[in-house]
C-alpha positions in Angstrom: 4.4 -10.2 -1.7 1.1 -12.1 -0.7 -2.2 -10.4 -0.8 -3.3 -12.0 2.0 -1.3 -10.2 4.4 -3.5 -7.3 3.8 -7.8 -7.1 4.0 -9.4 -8.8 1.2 -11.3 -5.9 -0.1 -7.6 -4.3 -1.3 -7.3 -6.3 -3.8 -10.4 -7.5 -4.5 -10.1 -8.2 -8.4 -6.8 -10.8 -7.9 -6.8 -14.0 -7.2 -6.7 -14.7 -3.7 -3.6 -15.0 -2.1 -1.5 -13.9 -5.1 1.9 -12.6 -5.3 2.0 -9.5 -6.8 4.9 -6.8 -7.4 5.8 -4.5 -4.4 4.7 -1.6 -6.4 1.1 -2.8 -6.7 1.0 -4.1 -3.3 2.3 -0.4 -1.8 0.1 1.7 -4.3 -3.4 -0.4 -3.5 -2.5 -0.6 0.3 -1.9 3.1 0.6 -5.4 4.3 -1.6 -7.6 1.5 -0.2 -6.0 0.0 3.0 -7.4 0.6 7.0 -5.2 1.9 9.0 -4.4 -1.4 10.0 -3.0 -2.3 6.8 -1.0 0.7 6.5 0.7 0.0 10.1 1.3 -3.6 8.2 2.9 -2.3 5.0 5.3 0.2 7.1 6.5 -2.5 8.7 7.5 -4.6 5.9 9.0 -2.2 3.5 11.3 0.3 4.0 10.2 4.2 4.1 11.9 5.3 1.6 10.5 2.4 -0.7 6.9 3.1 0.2 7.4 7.2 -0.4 9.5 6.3 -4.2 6.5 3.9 -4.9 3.8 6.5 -4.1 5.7 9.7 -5.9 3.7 8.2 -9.0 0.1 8.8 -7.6 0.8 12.1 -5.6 -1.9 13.4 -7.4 -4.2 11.4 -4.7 -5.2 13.1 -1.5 -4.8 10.5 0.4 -1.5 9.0 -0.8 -0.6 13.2 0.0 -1.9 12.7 3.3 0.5 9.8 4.0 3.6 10.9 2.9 3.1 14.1 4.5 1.7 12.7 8.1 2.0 9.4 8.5 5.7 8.9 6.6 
């Protein structure tokens, strides 16, 4: 998927406008994105795939935060 469907400052050390693996896309959204964002990257991946991708930095708060509340 495209960086630029997301705020610049996500991924601020790619390219711009790269296409990067889901996984990277799902873990930087969820620690760095606005709420904005994460609206975004709910909508174009399934639920499922975004909880799976982000079992591998539960030990973040905030990734915590969003499986419990906002998944």
């Amino acid at each position: 998927m495209l960086t630029s469907n997301f705020s610049k400052h996500i991924f601020w050390s790619y390219d711009d406008n790269v296409d990067l693996d889901d996984g990277i896309i799902i873990k930087q959204v969820a620690t760095y994105g606005e709420i904005n964002d994460l609206i975004k990257l709910s909508s174009l991946y399934p639920k499922k795939t975004i909880i799976n991708t982000l079992q591998s930095v539960k030990n973040d708060k905030r990734v915590n935060f969003l499986i419990k509340v906002l998944l």
